[in-house]
N, C-alpha and C positions, 0 to 999 in steps of 0.2 A: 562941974556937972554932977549933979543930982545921981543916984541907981535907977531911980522911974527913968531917967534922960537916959543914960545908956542902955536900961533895957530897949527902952522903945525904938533907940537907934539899931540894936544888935536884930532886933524883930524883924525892922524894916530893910535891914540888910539881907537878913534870911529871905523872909518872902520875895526880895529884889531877884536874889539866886536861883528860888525855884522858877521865877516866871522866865528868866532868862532861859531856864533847863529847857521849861516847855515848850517855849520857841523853837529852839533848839531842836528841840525833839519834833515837834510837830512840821518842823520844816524836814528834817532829816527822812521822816516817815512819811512825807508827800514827793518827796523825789524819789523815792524806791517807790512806792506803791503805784506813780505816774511813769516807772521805769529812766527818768530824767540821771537820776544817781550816773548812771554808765557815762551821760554825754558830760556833767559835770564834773565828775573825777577825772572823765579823758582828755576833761579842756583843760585842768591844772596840772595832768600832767603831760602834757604836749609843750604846756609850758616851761617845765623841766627841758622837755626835750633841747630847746631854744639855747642851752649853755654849752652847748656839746659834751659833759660831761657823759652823752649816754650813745653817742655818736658809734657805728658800726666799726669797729676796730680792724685797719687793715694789719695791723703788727699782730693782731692777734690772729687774725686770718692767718698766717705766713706759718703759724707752728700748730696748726688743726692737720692731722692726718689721718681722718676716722675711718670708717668700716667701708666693705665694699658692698654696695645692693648684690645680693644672689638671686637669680632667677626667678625666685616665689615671691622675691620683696616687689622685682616688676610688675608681677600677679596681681598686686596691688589696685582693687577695682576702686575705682570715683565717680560720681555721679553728678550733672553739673544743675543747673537751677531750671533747667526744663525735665528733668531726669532721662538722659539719654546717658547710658552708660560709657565708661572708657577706661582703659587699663597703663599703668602707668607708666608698661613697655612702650605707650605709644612715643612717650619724650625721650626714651634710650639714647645714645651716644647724643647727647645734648645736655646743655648745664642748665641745670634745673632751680630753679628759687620757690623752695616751699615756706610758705609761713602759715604754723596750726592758731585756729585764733577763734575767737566766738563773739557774738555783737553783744552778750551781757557783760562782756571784760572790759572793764576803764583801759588799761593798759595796750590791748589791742585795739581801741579806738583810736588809740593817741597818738600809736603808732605808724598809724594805714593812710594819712596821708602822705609820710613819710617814703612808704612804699608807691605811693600812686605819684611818686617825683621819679624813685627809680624805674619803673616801669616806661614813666615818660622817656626817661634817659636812654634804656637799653631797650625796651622793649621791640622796637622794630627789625631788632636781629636777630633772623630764624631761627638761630642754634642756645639763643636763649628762652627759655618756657618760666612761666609764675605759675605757682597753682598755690591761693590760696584758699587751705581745707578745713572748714567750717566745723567747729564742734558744736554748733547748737542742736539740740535736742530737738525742739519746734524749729523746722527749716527753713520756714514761709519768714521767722526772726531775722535770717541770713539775709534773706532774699529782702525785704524788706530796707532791712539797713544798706544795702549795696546799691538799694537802687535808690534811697533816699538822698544818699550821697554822691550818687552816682560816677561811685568808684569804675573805672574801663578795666581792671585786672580781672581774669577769668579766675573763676571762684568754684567748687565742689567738694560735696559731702562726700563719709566717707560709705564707700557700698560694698569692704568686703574688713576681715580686721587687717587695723592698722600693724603695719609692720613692726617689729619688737624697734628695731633705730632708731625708727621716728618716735617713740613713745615719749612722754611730760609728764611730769605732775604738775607743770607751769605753764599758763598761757602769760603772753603767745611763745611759741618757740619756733625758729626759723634755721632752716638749714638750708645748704646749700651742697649740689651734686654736681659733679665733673660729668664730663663726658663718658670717663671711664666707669663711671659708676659709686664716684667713691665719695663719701661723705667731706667735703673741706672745709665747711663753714657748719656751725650749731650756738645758736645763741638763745639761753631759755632765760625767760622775758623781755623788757622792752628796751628799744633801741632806736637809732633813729640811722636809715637806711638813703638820705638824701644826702649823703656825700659824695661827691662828685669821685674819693677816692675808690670808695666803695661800689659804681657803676665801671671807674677806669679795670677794677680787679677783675669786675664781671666778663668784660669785654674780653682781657687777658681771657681768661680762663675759656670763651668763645671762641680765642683765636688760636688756641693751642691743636 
């Protein structure tokens, strides 16, 4: 082979790579700007989800002994997608499942049907409450996504500041509160919440 011959092949190799980029890019830059990116990264990692490597750890549950809500942390005001306010003394002596989470997070997509198995599971027992509390900025985003989905978890923004415990620099992050008030489960990012073991703890912790 000739140097014309392998220039012309290293050329056409080149140009092969840019157009590939472009692609690339031009698709990469039509699923964010069509907002799609969220539902696509959620769908591959949901797929994750599916090996249970990211399964809600009940072993891990069993050595979480966190902090206890103090009075102001009940203070704690919410606001739900019709805006009617509520405080979050309202759930008191009951075990609470919060997950903070926003509809531009892949990871919090991936996760929330996950959530809408345990809901299914425990949800009809009084003493358990879900509140998951929405960090988008545009809340109509929130409202939007829940009903597109048509997730059945009650869902609310925050309407007063978030308590120092609950704070992240991770979406989503979920915890979980005893009756007594006290922090036992905290898991910051995603996980998957459809384990039947993980509904069996809830229910414990219901019946204590």
């Amino acid at each position: 082979m000739n140097n014309s011959t392998k220039k012309n092949d290293s050329s056409s190799g080149f140009n092969r790579n840019i157009i590939e980029w472009i692609v690339i890019g031009s698709v990469a830059a039509l699923l964010y700007f069509t907002g799609w990116h969220t539902e696509v990264i959620g769908t591959l990692q949901r797929g994750m989800l599916w090996t249970g490597f990211f399964d809600a750890d009940t072993t891990e549950i069993a050595t979480v002994k966190g902090p206890t809500l103090s009075a102001s942390d009940y203070d704690f005001a919410l606001q739900d997608e019709e805006g009617k306010r509520i405080s979050l003394s309202e759930f008191r002596n009951q075990v609470i499942f919060i997950n903070i989470w926003a509809s531009w997070c892949p990871p919090c997509v991936a996760e929330m049907p996950t959530i809408e198995t345990l809901h299914e599971s425990v949800g009809g027992d009084s003493n358990i409450k879900f509140i998951l509390l929405s960090m988008d900025q545009k809340r109509q985003k929130a409202v939007d996504f829940m009903q597109h989905k048509e997730f059945p978890m009650p869902y609310y923004f925050p309407a007063s500041g978030i308590p120092k415990m609950f704070r992240s620099q991770y979406l989503p992050t979920t915890l979980v509160i005893s009756k007594t008030g006290q922090i036992v489960y905290r898991k910051e990012g995603i996980a998957d919440y459809s384990s039947p073991n993980f509904a069996r703890w809830l229910m414990e912790l219901s019946n204590k």
